[in-house]
C-alpha positions as CSV (number, residue, x, y, z in Angstrom):
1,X,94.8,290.6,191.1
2,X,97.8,288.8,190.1
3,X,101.6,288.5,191.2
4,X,104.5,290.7,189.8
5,X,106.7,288.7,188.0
6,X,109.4,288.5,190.4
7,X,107.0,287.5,193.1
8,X,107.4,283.9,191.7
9,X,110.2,283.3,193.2
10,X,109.9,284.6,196.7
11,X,110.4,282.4,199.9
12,X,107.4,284.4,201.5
13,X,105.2,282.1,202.5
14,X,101.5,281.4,200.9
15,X,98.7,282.7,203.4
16,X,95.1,281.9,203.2
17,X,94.5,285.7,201.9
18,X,96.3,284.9,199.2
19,X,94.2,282.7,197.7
20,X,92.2,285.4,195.8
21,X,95.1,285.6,193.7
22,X,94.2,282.5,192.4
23,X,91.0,282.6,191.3
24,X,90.7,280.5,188.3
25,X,88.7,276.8,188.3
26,X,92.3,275.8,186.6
27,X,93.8,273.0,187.9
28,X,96.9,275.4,188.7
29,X,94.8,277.7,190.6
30,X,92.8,275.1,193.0
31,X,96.2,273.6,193.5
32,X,97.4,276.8,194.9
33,X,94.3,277.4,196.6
34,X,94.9,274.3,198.7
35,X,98.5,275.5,199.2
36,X,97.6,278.8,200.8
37,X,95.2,276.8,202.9
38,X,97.8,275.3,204.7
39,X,99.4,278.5,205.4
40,X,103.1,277.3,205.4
41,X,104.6,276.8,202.4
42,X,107.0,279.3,200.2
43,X,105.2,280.5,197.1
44,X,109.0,279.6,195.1
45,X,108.6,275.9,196.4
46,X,104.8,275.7,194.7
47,X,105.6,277.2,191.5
48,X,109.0,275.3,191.1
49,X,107.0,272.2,191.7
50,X,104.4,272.9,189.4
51,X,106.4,274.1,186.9
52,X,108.5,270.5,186.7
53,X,105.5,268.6,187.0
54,X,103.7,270.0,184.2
55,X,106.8,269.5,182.1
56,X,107.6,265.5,183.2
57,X,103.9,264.7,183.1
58,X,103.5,265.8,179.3
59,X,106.6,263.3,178.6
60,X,105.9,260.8,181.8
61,X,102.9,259.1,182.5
62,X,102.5,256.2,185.1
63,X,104.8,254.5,187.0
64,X,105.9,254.7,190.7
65,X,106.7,258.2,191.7
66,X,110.2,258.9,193.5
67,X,110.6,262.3,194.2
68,X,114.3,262.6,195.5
69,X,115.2,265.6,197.7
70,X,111.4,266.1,198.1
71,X,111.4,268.8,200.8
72,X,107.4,268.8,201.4
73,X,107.0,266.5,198.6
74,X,104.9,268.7,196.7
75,X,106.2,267.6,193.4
76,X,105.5,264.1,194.3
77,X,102.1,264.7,195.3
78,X,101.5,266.6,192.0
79,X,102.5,264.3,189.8
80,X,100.2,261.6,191.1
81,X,97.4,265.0,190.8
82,X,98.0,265.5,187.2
83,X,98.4,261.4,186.4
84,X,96.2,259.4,188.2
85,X,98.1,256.0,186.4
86,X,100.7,256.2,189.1
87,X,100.4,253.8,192.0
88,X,102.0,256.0,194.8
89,X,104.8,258.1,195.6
90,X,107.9,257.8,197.5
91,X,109.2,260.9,199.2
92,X,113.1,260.6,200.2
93,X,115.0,263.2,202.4
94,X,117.4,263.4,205.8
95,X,114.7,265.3,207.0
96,X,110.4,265.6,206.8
97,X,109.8,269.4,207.3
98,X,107.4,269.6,210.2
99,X,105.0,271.4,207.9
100,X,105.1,268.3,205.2
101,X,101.9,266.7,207.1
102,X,100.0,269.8,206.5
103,X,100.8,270.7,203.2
104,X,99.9,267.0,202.1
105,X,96.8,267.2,204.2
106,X,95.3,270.5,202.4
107,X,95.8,268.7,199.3
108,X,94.3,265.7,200.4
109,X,91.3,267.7,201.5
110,X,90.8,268.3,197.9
111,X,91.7,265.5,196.5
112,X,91.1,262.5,198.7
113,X,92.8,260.1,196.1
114,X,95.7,261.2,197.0
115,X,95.0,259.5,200.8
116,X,97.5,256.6,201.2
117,X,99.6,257.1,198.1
118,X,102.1,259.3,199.5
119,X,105.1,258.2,201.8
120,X,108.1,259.9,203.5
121,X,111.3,258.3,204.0
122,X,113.6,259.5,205.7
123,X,117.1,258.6,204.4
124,X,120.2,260.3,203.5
125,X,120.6,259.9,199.7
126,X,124.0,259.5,200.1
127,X,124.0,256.1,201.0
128,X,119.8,255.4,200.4
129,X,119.4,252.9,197.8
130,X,123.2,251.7,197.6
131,X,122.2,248.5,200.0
132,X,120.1,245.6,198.9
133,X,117.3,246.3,199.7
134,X,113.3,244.8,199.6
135,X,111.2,244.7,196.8
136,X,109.5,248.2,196.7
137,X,112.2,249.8,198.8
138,X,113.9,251.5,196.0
139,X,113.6,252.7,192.1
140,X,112.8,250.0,189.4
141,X,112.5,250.0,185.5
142,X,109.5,252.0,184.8
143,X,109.1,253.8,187.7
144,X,110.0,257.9,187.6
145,X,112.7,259.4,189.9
146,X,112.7,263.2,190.1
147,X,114.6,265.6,192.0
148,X,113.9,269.6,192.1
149,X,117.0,271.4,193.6
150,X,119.1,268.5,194.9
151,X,121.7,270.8,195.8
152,X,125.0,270.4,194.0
153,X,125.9,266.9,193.7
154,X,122.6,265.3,195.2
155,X,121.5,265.9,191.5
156,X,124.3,263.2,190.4
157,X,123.6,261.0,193.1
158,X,119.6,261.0,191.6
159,X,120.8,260.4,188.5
160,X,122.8,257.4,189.5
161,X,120.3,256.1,191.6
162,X,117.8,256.5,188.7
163,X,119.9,255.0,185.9
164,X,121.4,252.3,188.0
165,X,117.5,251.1,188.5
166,X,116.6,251.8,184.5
167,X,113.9,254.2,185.4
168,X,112.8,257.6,183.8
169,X,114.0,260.4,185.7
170,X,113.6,264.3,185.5
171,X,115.9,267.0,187.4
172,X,116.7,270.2,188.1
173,X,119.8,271.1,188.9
174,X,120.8,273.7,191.3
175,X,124.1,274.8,193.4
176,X,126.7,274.2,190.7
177,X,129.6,274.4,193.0
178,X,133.0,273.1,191.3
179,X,134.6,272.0,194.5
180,X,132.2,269.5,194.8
181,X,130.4,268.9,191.7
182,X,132.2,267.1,188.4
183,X,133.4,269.4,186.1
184,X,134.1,268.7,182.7
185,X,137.6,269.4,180.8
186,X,135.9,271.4,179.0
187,X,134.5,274.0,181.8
188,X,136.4,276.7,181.4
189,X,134.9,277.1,178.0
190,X,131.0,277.7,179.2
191,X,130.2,278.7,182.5
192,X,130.7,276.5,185.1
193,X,126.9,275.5,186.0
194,X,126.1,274.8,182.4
195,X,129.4,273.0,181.8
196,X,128.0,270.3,184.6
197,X,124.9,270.3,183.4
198,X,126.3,269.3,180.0
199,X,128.3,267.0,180.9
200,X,125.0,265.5,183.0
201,X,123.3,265.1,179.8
202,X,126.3,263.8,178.0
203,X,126.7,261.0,180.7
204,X,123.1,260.4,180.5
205,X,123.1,259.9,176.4
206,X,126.4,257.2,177.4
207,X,124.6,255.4,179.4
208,X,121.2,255.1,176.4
209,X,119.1,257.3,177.7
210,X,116.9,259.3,175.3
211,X,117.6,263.3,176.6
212,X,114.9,266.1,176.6
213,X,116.4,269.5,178.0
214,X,114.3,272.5,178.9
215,X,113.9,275.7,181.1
216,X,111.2,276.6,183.2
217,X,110.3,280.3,183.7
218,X,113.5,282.3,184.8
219,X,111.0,284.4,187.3
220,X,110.4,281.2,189.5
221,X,114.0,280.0,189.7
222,X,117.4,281.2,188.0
223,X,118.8,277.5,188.5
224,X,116.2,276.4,185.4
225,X,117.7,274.3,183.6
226,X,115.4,270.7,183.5
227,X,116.9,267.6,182.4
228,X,114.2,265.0,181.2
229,X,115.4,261.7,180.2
230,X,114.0,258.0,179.4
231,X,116.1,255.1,178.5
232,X,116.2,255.1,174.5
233,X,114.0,251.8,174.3
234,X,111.0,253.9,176.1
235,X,109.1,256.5,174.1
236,X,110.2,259.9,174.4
237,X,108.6,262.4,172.1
């Protein structure tokens, strides 16, 4: 069996049935076995995650994990799957969904070295990170800050939470909403989203970061557009 193409992107959540649609020994596969094993998570958030993981991890590797907007932290724990180099994992939202414990518990089950290296903190991003605050407490040079679907202007406030630090960071973008986002002079040009995300990238190159931009499959997400940037001095193939 396998899913219809615009199946990728459904909020239906992933049951235990389901796992026969995943029947390969691919890493992919077993990690959406363990998904469906905990029986509450949408089938858009997996493939989302996996999709930006797969794509930071080929450019990325070690470092601290900050995974910004985290939801269930999925991302975060599959970064630290597919890289093993990378200490922990921070998770950072207003909110842990009740269901986070569960999800990171199925994957845990399968991979116990996961056990420990995954936090929650609950902050609002806002103001998180703007305050002195301990060693450890916040992003540092080196360390990787990502953010899948910070909703409108979250994204910039990942960015400048990322940069301000000197870290690697990966996002992407969704809820382009010019009311509330920075739009460029030269929006009415382009279409609103992709001015802002332009203009994202521009203030990213400004700043000396080294910019990789990509897409990941349309079918999973319309908002698809993946900003991956280093500063210059790091390697960035």
């Amino acid at each position: 069996m396998s899913h219809a193409p615009h199946a990728l992107g459904s909020r239906n959540v992933l049951r235990p049935h389901q796992a026969e649609l995943f029947p390969d020994d691919t890493l992919k596969h077993r990690v959406a076995r363990a998904i469906c094993a905990a029986n509450c998570l949408p089938r858009k958030e997996f493939y989302e995650a996996w999709e930006v993981a797969r794509r930071v991890r080929r450019r990325h590797r070690g470092g601290r994990v900050w995974d910004l907007a985290a939801g269930h932290g999925v991302l975060a724990a599959l970064l630290l799957i597919l890289d093993d180099s990378s200490p922990e994992a921070v998770c950072v939202d207003r909110r842990r969904p009740p269901s986070q414990t569960k999800v990171l518990a199925a994957l845990e089950a399968r991979w116990p070295r996961l056990a420990g290296r995954v936090r929650f903190v609950e902050a609002d991003l806002s103001s998180w990170g703007q305050a002195p605050a301990e060693v450890g407490d916040a992003p540092s040079e080196g360390d990787l800050v990502v953010s899948a679907h910070a909703c409108g202007p979250l994204t910039d406030v990942v960015l400048q939470r990322a940069t301000a630090a000197g870290a690697r960071v990966a996002v992407l973008p969704c809820c382009h909403d010019k009311r509330r986002c920075e739009v460029p002079s030269f929006a009415p040009w382009l279409p609103v989203d992709v001015a802002i995300d332009i203009a994202r990238v521009t203030r990213l190159e400004a700043q000396g970061y080294a910019v990789h931009t990509q897409q990941i499959p349309a079918a999973v997400t319309p908002k698809n557009r993946l900003i991956i940037a280093a500063p210059a001095h790091r390697t960035l193939s």
